[in-house]
TORPA-914168 format. One record per atom (N, C-alpha, C, O, CB): x, y negated, z; atom name. Coordinates in Angstrom, 2 decimals, padded with zeros to 5 digits. Atoms other than C-alpha are relative to their C-alpha. Glycine has a CB too. Example, Ala and Ser with C-alpha at 12.3 -4.5 7.8 and 13.67 -1.06 7.14 Angstrom:
2
+---------+---------+---------+----+
|      px |      py |      pz |  a |
+---------+---------+---------+----+
|  000.89 |  001.19 |  000.00 |  N |
|  012.30 |  004.50 |  007.80 | CA |
|  000.90 | -001.20 |  000.00 |  C |
|  001.94 | -001.18 |  000.66 |  O |
| -000.99 | -000.03 |  001.25 | CB |
| -000.82 |  001.19 | -000.06 |  N |
|  013.67 |  001.06 |  007.14 | CA |
| -000.77 | -001.09 |  000.73 |  C |
| -000.26 | -002.20 |  000.90 |  O |
|  000.41 | -000.46 | -001.42 | CB |
+---------+---------+---------+----+
***
This chain:
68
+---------+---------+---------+----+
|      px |      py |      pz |  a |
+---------+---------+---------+----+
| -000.87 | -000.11 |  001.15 |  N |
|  128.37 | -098.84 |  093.92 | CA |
| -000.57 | -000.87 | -001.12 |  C |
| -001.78 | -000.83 | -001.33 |  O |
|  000.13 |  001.48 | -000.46 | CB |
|  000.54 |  001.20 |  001.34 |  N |
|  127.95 | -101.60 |  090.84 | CA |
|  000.44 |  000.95 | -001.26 |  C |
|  001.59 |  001.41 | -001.28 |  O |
|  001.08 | -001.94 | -000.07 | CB |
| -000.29 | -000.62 |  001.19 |  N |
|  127.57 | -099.66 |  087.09 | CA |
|  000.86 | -000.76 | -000.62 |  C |
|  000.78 | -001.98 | -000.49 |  O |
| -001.04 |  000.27 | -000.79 | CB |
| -000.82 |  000.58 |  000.99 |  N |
|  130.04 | -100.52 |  084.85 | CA |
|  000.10 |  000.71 | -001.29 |  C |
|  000.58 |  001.84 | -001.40 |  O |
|  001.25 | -000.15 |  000.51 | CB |
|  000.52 | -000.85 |  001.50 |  N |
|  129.08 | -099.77 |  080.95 | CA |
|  001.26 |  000.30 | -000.91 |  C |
|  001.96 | -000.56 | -001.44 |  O |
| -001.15 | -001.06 | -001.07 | CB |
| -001.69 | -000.01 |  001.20 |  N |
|  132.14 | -098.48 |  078.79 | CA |
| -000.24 | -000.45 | -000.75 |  C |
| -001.24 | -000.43 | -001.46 |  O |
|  000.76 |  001.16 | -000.72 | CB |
| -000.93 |  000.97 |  000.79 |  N |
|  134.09 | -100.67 |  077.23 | CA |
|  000.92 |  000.72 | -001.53 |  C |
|  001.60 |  000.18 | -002.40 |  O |
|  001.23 | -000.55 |  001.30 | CB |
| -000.63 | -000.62 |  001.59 |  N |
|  135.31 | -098.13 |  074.32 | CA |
|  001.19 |  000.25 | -000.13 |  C |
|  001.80 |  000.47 | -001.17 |  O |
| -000.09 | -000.84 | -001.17 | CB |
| -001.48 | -000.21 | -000.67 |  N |
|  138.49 | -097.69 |  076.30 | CA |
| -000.09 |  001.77 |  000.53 |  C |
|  000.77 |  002.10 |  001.35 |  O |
|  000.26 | -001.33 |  001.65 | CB |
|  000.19 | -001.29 | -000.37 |  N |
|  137.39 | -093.71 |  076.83 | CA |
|  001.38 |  000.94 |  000.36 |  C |
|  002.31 |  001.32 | -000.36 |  O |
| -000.79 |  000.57 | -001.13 | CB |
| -001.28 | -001.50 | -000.37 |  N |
|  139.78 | -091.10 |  078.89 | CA |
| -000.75 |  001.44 |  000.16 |  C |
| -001.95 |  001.70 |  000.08 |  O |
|  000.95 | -000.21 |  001.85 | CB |
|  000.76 | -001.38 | -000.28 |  N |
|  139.22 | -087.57 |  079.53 | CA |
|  000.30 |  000.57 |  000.76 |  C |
| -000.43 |  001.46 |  001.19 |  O |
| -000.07 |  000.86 | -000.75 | CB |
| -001.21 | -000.67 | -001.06 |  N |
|  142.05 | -086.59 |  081.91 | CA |
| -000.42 | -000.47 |  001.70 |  C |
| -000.22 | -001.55 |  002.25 |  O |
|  001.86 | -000.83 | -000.49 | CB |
| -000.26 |  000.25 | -001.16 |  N |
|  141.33 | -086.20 |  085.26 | CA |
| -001.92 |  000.26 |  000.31 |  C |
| -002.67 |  000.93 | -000.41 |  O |
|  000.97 | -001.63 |  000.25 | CB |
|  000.93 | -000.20 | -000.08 |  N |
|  137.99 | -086.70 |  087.24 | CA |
| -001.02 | -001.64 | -000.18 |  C |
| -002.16 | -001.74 |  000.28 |  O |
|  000.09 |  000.85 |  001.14 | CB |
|  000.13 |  001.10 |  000.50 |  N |
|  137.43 | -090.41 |  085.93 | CA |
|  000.13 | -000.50 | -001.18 |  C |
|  001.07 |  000.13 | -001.67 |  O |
|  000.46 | -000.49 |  000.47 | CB |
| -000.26 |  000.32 |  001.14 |  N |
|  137.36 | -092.21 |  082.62 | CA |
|  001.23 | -001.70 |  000.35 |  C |
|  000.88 | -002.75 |  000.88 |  O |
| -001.71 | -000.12 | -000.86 | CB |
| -001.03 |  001.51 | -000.60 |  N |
|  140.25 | -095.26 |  083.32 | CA |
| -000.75 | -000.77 | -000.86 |  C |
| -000.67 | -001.87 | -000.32 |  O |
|  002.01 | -000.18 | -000.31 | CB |
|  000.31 |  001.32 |  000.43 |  N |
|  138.36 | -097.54 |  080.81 | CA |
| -000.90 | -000.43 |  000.68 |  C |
| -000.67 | -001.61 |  000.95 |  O |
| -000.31 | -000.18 | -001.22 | CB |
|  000.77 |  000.30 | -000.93 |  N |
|  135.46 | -097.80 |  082.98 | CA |
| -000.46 |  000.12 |  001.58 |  C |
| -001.29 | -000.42 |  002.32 |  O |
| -000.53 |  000.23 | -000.47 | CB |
|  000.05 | -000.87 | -001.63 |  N |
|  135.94 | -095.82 |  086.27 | CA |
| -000.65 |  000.77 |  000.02 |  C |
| -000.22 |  001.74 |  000.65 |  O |
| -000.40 | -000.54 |  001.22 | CB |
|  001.40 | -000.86 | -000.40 |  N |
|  132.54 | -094.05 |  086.11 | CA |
|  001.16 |  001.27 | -000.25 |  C |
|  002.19 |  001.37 | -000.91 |  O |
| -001.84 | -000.13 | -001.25 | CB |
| -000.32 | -001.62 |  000.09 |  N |
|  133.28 | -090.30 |  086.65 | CA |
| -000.70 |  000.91 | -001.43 |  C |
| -001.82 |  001.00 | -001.93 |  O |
| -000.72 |  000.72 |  001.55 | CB |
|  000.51 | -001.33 |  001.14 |  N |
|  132.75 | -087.77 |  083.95 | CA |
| -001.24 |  000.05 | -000.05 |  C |
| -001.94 | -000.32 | -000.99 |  O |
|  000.38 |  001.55 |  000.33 | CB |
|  001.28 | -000.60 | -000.30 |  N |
|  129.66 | -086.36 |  085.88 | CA |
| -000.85 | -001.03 | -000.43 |  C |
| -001.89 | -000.86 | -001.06 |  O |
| -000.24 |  000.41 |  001.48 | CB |
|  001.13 |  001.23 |  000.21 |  N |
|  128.31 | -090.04 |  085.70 | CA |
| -000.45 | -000.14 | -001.15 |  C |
| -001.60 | -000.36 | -001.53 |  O |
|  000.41 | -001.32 |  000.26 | CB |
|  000.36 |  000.63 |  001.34 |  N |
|  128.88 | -090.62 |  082.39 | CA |
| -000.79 |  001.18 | -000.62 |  C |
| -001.77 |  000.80 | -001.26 |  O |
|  001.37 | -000.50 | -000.96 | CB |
|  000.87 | -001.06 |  000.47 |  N |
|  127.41 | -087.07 |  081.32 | CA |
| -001.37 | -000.28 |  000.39 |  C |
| -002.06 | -000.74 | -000.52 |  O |
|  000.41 |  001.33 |  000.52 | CB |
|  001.57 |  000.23 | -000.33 |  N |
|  123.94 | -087.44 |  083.06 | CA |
| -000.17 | -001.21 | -000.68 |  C |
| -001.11 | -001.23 | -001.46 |  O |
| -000.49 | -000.11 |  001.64 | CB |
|  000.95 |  001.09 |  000.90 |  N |
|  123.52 | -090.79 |  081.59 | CA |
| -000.26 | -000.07 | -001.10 |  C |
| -001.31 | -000.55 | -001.55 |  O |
|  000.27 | -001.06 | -000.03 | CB |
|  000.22 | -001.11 |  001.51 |  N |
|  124.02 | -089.24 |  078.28 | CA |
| -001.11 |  000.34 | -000.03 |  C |
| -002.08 | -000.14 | -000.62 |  O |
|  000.75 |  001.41 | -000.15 | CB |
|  001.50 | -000.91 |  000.13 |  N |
|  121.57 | -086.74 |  079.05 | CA |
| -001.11 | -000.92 |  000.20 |  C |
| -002.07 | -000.90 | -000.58 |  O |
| -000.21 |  001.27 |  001.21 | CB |
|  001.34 |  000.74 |  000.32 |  N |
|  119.19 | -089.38 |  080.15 | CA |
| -000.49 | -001.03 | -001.38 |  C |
| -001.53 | -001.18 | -002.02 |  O |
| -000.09 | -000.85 |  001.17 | CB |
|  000.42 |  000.62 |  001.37 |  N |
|  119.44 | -091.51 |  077.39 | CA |
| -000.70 |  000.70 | -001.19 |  C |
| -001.78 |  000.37 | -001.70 |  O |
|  001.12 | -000.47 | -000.56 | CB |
|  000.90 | -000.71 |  000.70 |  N |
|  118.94 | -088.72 |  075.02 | CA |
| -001.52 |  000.80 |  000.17 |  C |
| -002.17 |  001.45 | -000.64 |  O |
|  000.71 |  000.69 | -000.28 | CB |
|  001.40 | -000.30 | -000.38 |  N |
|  115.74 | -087.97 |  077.02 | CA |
| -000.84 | -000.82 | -000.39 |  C |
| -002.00 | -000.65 | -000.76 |  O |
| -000.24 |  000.10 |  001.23 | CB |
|  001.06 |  001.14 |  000.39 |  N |
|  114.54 | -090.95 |  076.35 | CA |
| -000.56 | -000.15 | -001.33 |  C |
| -001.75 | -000.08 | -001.64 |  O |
|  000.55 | -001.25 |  000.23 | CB |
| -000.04 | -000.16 |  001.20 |  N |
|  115.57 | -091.28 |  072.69 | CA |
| -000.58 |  000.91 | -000.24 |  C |
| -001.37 |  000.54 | -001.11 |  O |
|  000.96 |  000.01 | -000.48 | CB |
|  001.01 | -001.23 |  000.64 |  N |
|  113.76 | -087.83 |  072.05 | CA |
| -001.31 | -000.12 |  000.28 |  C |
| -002.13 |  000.32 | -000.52 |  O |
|  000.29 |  001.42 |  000.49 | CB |
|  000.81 |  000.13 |  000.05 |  N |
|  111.14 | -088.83 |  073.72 | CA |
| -000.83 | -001.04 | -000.42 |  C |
| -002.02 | -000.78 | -000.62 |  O |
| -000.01 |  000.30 |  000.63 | CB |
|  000.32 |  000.79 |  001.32 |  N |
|  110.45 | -091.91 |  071.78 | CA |
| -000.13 |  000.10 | -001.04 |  C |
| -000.97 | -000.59 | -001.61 |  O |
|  000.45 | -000.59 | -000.26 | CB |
|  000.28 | -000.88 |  000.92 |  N |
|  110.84 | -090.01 |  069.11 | CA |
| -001.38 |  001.03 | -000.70 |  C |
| -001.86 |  001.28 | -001.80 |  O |
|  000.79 |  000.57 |  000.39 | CB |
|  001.08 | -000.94 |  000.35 |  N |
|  108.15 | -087.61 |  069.79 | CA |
| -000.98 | -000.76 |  000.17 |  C |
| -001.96 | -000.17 | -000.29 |  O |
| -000.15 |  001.26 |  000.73 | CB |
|  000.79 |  000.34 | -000.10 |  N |
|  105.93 | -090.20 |  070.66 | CA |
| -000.58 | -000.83 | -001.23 |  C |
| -001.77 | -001.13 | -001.28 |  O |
|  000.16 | -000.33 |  000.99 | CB |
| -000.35 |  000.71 |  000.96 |  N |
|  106.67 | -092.10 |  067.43 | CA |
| -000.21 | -001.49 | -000.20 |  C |
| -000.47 | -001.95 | -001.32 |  O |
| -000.44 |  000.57 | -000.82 | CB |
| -000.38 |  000.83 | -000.29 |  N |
|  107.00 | -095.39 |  068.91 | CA |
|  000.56 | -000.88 | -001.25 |  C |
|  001.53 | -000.66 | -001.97 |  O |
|  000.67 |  000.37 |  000.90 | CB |
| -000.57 |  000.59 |  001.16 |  N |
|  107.14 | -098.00 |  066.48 | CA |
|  000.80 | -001.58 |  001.04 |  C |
|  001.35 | -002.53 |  000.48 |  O |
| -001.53 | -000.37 | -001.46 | CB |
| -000.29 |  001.30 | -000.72 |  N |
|  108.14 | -100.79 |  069.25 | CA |
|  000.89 |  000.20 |  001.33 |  C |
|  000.68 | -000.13 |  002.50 |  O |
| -001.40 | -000.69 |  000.40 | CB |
| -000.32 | -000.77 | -001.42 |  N |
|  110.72 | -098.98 |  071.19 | CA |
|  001.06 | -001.05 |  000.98 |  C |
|  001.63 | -000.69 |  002.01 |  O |
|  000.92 |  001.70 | -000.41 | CB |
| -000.13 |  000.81 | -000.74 |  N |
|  111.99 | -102.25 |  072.27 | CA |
| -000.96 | -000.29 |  001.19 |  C |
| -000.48 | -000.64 |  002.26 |  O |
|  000.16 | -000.81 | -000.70 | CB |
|  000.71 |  000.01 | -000.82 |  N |
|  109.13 | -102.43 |  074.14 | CA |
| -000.47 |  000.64 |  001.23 |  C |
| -001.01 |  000.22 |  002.25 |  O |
| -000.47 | -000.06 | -000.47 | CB |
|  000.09 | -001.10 | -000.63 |  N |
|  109.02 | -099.40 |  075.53 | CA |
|  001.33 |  000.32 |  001.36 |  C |
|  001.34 |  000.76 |  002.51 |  O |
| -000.01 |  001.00 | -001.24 | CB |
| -001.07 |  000.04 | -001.23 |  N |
|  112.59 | -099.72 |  076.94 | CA |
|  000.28 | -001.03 |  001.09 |  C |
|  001.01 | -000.97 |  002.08 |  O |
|  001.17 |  000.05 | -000.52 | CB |
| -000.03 |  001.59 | -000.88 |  N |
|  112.12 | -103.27 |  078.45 | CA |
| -001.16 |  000.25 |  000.94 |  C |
| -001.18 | -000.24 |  002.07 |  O |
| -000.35 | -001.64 | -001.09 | CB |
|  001.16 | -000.69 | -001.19 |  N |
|  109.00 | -101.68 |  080.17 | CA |
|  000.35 |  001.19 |  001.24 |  C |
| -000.06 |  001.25 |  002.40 |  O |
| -001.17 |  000.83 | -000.94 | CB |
| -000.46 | -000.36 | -001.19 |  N |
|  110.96 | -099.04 |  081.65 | CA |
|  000.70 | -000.20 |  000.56 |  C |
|  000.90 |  000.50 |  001.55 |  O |
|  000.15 |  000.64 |  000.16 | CB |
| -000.79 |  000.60 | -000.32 |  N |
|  113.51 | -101.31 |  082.15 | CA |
| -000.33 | -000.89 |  001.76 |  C |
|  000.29 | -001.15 |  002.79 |  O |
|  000.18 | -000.72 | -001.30 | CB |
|  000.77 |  000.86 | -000.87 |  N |
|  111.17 | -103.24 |  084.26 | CA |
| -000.54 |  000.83 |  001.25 |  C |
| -000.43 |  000.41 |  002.40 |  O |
| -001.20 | -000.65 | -000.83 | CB |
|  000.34 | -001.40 | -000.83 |  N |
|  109.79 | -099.97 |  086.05 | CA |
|  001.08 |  000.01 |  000.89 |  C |
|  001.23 | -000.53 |  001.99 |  O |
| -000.07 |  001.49 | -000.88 | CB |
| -001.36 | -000.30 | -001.16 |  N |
|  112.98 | -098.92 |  087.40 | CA |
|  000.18 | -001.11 |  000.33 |  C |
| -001.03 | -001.30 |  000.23 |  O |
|  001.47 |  000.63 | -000.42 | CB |
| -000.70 |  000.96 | -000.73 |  N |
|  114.30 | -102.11 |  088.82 | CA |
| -001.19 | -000.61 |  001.25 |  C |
| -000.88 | -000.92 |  002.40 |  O |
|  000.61 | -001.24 | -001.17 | CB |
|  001.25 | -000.13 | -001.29 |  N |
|  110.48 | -102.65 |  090.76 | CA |
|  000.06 |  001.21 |  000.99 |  C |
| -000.13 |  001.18 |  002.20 |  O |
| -001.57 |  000.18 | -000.68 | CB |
|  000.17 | -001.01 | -000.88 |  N |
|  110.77 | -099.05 |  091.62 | CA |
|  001.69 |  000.10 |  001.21 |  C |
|  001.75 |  000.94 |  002.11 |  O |
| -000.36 |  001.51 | -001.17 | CB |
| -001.53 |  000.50 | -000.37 |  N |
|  114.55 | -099.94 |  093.06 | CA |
|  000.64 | -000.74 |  000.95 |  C |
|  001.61 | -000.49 |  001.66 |  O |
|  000.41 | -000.60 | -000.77 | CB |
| -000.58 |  001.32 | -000.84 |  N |
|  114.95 | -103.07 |  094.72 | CA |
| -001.43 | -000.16 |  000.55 |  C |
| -002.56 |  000.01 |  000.10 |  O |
|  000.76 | -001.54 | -000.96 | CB |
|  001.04 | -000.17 | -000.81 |  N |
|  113.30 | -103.69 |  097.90 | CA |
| -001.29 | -001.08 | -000.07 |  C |
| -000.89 | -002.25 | -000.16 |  O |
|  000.61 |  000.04 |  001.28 | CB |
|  000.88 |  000.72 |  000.04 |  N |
|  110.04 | -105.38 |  097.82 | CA |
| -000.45 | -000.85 |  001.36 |  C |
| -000.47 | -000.41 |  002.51 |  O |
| -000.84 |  000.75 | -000.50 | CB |
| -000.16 |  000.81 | -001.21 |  N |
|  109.35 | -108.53 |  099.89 | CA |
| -001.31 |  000.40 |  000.63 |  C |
| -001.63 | -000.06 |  001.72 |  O |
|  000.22 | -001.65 | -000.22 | CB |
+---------+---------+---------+----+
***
């Protein structure tokens, strides 16, 4: 399946959003993760949280895609 990030075209009807496709469920958990993150940047008080997200940015996509 390829993510597709809403576009600001938001529905509510049904078990899909039509501006982006993702499902409800999808778009809820990524919510929740984001605000995991955001809080926990927060508590850490991160003054460089560009850094921080381009690091776990970098994390997940090593931990992800297969290694040669």
């Amino acid at each position: 399946m390829k993510f597709t990030p809403c576009n600001d075209l938001c529905t509510y009807d049904g078990t899909h959003c039509e501006g982006c496709g993702r499902s409800h469920e999808e778009i809820a958990e990524t919510k929740a993760l984001v605000m995991s993150i955001v809080n926990f940047v927060q508590k850490q008080d991160y003054e460089n949280v560009e850094e921080f997200v381009g690091a776990i940015s970098k994390s997940v996509i090593k931990k992800t895609l297969p290694q040669p």
